[in-house]
Structure formats: structure tokens, C-alpha cells
N, C-alpha and C positions, 0 to 999 in steps of 0.2 A: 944515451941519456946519462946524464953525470949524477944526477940528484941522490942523495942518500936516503930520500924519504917516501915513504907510501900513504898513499890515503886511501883507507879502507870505506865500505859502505854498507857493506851486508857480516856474510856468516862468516869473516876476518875479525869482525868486532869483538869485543869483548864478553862473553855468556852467549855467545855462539857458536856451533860443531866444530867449525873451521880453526876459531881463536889458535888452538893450540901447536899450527902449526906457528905461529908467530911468537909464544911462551918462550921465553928464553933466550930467544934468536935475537929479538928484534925492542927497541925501548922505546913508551908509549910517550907521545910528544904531546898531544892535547887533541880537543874537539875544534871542527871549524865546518866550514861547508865551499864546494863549489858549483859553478855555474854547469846546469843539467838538467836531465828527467831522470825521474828510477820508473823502473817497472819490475811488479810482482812475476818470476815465473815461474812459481812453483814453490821448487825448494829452494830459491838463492832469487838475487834482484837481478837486475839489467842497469847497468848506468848508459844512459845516450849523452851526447855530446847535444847540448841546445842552449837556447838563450827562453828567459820567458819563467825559468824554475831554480831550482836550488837544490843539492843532496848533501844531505847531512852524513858523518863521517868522523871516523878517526885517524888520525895520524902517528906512523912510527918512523924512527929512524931505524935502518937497516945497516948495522954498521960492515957485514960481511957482503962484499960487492958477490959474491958467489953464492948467495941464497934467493937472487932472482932467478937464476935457474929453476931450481924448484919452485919459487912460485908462477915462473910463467908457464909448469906444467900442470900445475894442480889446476888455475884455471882453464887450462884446456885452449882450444883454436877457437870458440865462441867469445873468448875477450884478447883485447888488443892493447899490450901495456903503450901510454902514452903520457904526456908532461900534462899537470894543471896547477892553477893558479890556485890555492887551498885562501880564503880566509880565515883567521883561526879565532876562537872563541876570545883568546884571550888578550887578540889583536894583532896586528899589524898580517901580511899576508908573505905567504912560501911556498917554493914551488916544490912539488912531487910528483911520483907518478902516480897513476890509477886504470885499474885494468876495466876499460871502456868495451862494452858489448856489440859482436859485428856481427852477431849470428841473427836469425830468424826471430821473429816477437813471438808469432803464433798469436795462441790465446793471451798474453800478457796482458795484464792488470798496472794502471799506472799508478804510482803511490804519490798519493794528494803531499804536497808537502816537503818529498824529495826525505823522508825519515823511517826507514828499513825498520826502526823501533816502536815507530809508534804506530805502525799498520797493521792493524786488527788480525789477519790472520797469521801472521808472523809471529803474535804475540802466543798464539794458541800452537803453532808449528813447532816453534824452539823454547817453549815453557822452561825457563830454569831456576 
């Protein structure tokens, strides 16, 4: 994957646990959405690859080609970094990657809407 860019969807975001591995590293491009479902699990979302929905989402540029390492550890073997088509808030569309979930759903809660921010127990989880 050549892309220099990420699109985040959950606790990458910004006033979220995670943000900070990206503070510094990484420069914040703008808001956009791509084609998918989210699902609540727990403490962090599930993006699925579908048609039918939308997830909402940040975008950075990663200028150090060496800091995917590190983030395809932090997500762990339950997401699978791969390319999407990002529409972006402020127009036109780009492609990045995003770390798509291959693991188990279990209990998983879908999030109306495909917005990790606006979903009532998320709001009460990561209060900041």
C-alpha cells in the first residue's frame, strides 16, 4: 500500500485514549466518511467492509512510512489494515488506509449511523 494517509474511526480520534499515539507523529487532514458498518465492542468499534451504511471518521497524513509498524501492532490480529475510498467533508474524495475488523462480533452493537461519536454509550465510556 503506497497511501500516506489514514482514516481513523474510533479511539484514534481525537478526545480519545488512543489519539495520542498519533499527537505528533501524524497531521490531521480533515473529517470525511466511507462506505461500511461500525459496530460497538465494548471499548473500541468494529469497522465491516459493506454497502447499505457509512462511517464517519478522521483522516491523517502519516508522513513517517515507519510508523505503520506500530500502528498495525497496537491494533492487534483482529483488524486488517486495507485501502478506502475516504469522501471528505470538505470535498472531493482520497484514498487511505483503514484498519478493517476480521475478528469475532460476539455481542457487538451496530452503531446507527456509522458515528463512533455520536453513540450514546461511547459518549458516557470516553467522557472528556
Amino acid at each position: 500500500m503506497a497511501t500516506e494517509l489514514l482514516f481513523v474511526y474510533g479511539t484514534l480520534m481525537r478526545g480519545f485514549r488512543l489519539h495520542n499515539l498519533l499527537a505528533g507523529r501524524a497531521e490531521y487532514v480533515g473529517e470525511g466518511e466511507v462506505p461500511g458498518l461500525l459496530f460497538d465492542l465494548g471499548a473500541y468499534p468494529a469497522a465491516l467492509r459493506g454497502h447499505g451504511g457509512s462511517i464517519r471518521g478522521e483522516v491523517y497524513r502519516l508522513p513517517d512510512p515507519g510508523f505503520w509498524v506500530a500502528l498495525d501492532s497496537a491494533e492487534g490480529s483482529q483488524y486488517h489494515r486495507g485501502e478506502v475510498g475516504v469522501r471528505m467533508d470538505s470535498g472531493g474524495l482520497v484514498t487511505a488506509c483503514i484498519y478493517w475488523h476480521v475478528g469475532p462480533l460476539g455481542g457487538a452493537v451496530p452503531i446507527p449511523g456509522g458515528d463512533y461519536r455520536a453513540h450514546p454509550p461511547v459518549k458516557s465510556i470516553h467522557h472528556r
